[in-house]
C-alpha positions in Angstrom: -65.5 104.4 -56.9 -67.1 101.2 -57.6 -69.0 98.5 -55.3 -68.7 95.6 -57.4 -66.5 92.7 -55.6 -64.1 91.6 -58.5 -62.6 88.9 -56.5 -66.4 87.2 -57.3 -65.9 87.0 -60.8 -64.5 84.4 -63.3 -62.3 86.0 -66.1 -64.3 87.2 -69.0 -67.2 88.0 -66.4 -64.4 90.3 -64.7 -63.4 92.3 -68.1 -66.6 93.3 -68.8 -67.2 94.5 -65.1 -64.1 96.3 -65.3 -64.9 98.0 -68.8 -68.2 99.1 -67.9 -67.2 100.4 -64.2 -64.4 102.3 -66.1 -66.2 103.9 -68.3 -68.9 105.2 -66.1 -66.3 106.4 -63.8 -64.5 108.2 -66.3 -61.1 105.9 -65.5 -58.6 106.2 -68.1 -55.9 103.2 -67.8 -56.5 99.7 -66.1 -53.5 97.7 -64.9 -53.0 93.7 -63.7 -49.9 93.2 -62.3 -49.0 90.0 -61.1 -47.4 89.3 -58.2 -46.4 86.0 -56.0 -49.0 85.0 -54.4 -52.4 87.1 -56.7 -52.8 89.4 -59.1 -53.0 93.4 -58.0 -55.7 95.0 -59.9 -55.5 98.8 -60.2 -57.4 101.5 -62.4 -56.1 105.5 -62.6 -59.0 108.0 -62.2 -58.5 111.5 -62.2 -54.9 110.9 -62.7 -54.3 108.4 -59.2 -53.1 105.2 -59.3 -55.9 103.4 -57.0 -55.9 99.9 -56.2 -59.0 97.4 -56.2 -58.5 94.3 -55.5 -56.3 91.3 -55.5 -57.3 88.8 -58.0 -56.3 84.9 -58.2 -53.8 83.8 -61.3 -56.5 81.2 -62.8 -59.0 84.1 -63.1 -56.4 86.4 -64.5 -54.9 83.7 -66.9 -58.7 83.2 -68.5 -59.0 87.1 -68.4 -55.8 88.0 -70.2 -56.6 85.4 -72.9 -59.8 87.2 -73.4 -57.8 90.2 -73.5 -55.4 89.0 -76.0 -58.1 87.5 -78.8 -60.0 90.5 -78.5 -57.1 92.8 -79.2 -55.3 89.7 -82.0 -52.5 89.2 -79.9 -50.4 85.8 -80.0 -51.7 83.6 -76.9 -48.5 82.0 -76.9 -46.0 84.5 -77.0 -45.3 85.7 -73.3 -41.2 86.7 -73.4 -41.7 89.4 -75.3 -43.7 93.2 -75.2 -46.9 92.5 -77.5 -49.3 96.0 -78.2 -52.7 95.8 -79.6 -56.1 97.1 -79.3 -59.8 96.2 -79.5 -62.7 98.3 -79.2 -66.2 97.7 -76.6 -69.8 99.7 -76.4 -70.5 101.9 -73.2 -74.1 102.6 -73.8 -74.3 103.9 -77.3 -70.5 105.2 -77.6 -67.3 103.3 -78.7 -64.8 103.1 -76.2 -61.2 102.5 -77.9 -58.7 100.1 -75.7 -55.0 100.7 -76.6 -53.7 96.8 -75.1 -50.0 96.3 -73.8 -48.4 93.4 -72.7 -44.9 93.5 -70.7 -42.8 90.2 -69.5 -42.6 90.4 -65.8 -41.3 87.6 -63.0 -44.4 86.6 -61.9 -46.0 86.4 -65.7 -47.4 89.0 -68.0 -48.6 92.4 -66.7 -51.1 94.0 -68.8 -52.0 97.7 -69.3 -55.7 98.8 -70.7 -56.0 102.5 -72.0 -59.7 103.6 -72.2 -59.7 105.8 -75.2 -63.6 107.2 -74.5 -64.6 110.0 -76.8 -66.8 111.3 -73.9 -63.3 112.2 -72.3 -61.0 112.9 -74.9 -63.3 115.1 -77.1 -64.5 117.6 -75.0 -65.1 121.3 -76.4 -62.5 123.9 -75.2 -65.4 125.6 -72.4 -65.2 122.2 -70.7 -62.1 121.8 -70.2 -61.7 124.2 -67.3 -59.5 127.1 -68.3 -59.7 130.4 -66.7 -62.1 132.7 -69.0 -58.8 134.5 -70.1 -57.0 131.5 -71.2 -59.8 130.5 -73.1 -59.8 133.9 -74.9 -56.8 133.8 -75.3 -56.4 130.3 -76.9 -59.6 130.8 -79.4 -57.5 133.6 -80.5 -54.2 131.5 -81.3 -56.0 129.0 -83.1 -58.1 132.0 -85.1 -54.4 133.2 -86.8 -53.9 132.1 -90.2 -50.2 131.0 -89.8 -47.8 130.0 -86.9 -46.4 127.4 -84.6 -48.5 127.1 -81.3 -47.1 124.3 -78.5 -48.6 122.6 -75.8 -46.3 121.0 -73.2 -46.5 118.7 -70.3 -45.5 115.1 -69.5 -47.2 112.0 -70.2 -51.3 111.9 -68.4 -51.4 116.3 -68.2 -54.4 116.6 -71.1 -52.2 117.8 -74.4 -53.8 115.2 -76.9 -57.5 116.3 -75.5 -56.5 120.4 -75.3 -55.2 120.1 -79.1 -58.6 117.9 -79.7 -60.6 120.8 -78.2 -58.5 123.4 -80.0 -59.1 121.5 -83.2 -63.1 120.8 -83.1 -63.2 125.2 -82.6 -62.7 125.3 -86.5 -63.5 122.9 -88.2 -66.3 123.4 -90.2 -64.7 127.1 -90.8 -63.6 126.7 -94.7 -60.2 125.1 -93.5 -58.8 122.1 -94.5 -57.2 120.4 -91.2 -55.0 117.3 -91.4 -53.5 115.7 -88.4 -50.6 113.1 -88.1 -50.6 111.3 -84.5 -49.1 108.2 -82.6 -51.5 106.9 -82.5 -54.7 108.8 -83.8 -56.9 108.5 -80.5 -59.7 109.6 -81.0 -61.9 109.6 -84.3 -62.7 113.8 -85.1 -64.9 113.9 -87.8 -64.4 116.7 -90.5 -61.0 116.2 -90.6 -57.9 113.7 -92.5 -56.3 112.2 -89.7 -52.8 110.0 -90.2 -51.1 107.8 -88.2 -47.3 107.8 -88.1 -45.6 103.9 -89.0 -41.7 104.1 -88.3 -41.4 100.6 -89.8 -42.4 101.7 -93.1 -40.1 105.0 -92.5 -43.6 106.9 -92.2 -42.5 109.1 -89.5 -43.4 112.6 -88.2 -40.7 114.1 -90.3 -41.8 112.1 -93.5 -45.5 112.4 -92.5 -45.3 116.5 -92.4 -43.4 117.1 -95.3 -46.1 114.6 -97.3 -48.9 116.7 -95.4 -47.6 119.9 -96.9 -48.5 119.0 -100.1 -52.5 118.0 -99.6 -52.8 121.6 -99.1 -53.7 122.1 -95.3 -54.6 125.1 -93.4 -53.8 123.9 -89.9 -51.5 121.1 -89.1 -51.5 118.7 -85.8 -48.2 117.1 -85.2 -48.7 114.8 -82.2 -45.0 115.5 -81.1 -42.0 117.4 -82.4 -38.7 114.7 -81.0 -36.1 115.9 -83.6 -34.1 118.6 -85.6 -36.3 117.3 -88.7 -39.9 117.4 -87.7 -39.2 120.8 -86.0 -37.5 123.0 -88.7 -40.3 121.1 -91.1 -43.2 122.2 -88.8 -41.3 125.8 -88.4 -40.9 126.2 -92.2 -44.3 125.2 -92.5 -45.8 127.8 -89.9 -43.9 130.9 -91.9 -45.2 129.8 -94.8 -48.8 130.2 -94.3 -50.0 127.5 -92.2 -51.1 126.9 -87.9 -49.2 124.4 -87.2 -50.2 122.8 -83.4 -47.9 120.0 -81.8 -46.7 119.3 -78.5 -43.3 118.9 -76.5 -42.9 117.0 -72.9 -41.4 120.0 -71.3 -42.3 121.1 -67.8 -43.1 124.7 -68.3 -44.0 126.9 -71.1 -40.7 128.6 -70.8 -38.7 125.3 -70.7 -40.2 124.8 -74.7 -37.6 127.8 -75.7 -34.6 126.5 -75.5 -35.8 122.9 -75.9 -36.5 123.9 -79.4 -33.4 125.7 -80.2 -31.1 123.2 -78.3 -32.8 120.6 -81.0 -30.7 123.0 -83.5 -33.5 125.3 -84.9 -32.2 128.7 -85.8 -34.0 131.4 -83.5 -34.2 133.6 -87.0 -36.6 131.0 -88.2 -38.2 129.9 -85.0 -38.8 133.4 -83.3 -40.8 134.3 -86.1 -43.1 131.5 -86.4 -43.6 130.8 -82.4 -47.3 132.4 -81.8 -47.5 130.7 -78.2 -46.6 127.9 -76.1 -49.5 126.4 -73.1 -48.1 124.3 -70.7 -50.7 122.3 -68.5 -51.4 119.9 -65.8 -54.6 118.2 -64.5 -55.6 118.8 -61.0 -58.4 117.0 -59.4 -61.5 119.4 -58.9 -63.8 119.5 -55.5 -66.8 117.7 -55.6 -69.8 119.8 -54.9 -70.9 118.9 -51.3 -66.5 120.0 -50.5 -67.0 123.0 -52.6 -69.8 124.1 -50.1 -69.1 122.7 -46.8 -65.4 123.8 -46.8 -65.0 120.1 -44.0 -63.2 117.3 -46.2 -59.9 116.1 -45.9 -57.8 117.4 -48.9 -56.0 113.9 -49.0 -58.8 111.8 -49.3 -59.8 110.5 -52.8 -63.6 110.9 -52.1 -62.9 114.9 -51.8 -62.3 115.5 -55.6 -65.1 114.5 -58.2 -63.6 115.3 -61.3 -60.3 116.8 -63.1 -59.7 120.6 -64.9 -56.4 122.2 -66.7 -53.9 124.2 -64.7 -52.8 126.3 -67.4 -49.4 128.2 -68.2 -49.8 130.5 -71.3 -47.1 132.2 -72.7 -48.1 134.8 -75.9 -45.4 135.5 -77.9 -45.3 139.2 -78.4 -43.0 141.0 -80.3 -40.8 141.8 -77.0 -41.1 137.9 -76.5 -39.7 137.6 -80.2 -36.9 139.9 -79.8 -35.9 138.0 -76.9 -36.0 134.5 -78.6 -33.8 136.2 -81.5 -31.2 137.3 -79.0 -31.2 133.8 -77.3 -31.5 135.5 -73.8 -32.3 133.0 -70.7 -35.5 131.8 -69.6 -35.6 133.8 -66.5 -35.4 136.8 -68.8 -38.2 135.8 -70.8 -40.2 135.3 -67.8 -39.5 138.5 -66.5 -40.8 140.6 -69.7 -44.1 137.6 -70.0 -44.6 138.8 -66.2 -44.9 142.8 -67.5 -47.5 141.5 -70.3 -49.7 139.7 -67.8 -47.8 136.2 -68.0 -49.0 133.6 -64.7 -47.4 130.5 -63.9 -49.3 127.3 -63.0 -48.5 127.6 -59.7 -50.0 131.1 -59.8 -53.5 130.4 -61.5 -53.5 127.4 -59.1 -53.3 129.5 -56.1 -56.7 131.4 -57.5 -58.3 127.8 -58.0 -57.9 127.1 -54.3 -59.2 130.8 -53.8 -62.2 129.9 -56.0 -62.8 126.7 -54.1 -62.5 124.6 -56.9 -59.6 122.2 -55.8 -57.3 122.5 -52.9 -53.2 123.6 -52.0 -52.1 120.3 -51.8 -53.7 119.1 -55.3 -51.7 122.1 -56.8 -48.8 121.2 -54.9 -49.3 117.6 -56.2 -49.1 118.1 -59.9 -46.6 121.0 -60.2 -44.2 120.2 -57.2 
């Protein structure tokens, strides 16, 4: 954590405290939500909401005016939802902050997502996977042509898993476009877009303008509608990888998800090459790793965050199944034949392996 008292500091002194603590701890979101009497100051790190301190109003007034100019939002418009961003140095790296404001009863709460590239561009080896995942990812995004998914909610790693699925070819004689909301992190080698529904730029519009810049692999930063997925599908048969994501809960659960958007299974079966669902577990630090002693519910057990993986290839038995629009549970049971594990499976060797612990698993996947 951090031993810095931020009740000490005056407004502007506190941002800067708070950015630099953030990003050495590797913190991804920041939150100030007022309250009666102070100011509850909370930052998310490895995925947990911790608090830090209760701050007065005056000091949080003169730091959410910093906030505001830095990111060129109005100072005087507090009624209404206001989204910006501005960008500070962490040593010699950029860090991006995605700013939003919300209206609340005590004044305006303010959210701060820490978009650092030395956690959102990480190469596929780091991000935890067990060796046959890996393998069997760097083989997905080795096919010429296909639709690949990677599902999870909101906070489980899908922008940075595509990221590190991404940086494996480029530089390989393809030409990679991306179309995000919002592009998060800059890749460089690669055109990335960023979707803009109030000029009617959206991630139907976006794919089908993408399709004509000649790309060899595609990222969609989310498929939401009958449109963008029979574009991306129709895209994937005709000799593209196409990579997007879904908020589904399982890898299964992306099945009929897509074909209940209205997708013909003759056109989607076909194109699906595989679908990773994921969530991010909290990892042991070193010193619980080897003395097998700490309490599993205290935050100072885990000292960093991996990907609990569910990795379903479609084979062609997988295909014929999705063509006959048979259930999810049989699905599963012919994925379990080829080798198939869930998450709460390949958590159960994690907490054989020592790396995190049961009730971490049980945490993230219920």
């Amino acid at each position: 954590m951090t031993n810095i008292d931020f009740t000490k500091l005056d407004g502007e002194h506190l941002l800067v405290a708070l950015q630099e603590e953030a990003a050495k701890n590797g913190v991804s979101d920041l939150h100030l939500s007022p309250q009666k009497n102070d100011v509850r100051l909370e930052w998310r790190l490895h995925g947990i909401l911790l608090t830090l301190a209760a701050i007065s109003h005056p000091t949080y007034v003169d730091l959410l005016r910093r906030v505001k100019f830095l990111s060129k939002l109005k100072l005087n418009i507090t009624n209404i939802p206001q989204d910006g961003q501005y960008v500070f140095l962490a040593g010699s790296r950029s860090v991006n902050v995605r700013v939003a404001t919300l209206p609340s009863r005590f004044g305006e709460a303010i959210t701060l997502r820490l978009l650092d590239p030395d956690r959102g561009i990480l190469p596929l080896e780091k991000l935890g996977f067990p060796p046959e995942i890996e393998k069997s990812l760097k083989e997905l995004i080795d096919v010429p042509n296909g639709l690949v998914l990677v599902t999870g909610p909101t906070g489980s790693g899908k922008t940075t898993t595509l990221y590190a699925l991404l940086s494996t070819v480029i530089g390989k004689e393809r030409n990679i476009i991306t179309l995000e909301d919002p592009v998060e992190y800059e890749l460089p080698g690669i055109i990335q877009s960023e979707i803009d529904p109030a000029h009617d730029f959206t991630f139907a519009a976006g794919l089908r303008s993408i399709l004509r810049h000649d790309p060899d692999v595609i990222l969609v930063g989310e498929i939401r509608d009958l449109e963008t997925a029979q574009t991306a599908i129709n895209a994937a048969l005709t000799g593209h990888l196409v990579l997007s994501t879904l908020h589904t809960n399982s890898a299964l659960e992306a099945i009929p998800r897509f074909l209940s958007m209205g997708v013909s299974p003759y056109t989607f079966a076909p194109a699906l090459r595989g679908v990773l669902a994921q969530r991010l577990v909290r990892t042991l630090t070193d010193e619980c790793k080897t003395s097998g002693t700490c309490d599993p519910g205290a935050h100072s057990t885990y000292g960093g965050q991996m990907c609990l993986p569910e990795l379903l290839m479609v084979t062609p038995a997988i295909q014929q199944l999705i063509l006959n629009l048979s259930d999810a549970s049989a699905i599963e049971a012919q994925a379990k034949k080829e080798g198939f594990k869930t998450m709460k499976e390949w958590g159960s060797e994690a907490v054989k392996n020592k790396i995190t612990t049961l009730e971490e698993v049980a945490r993230v996947t219920g």
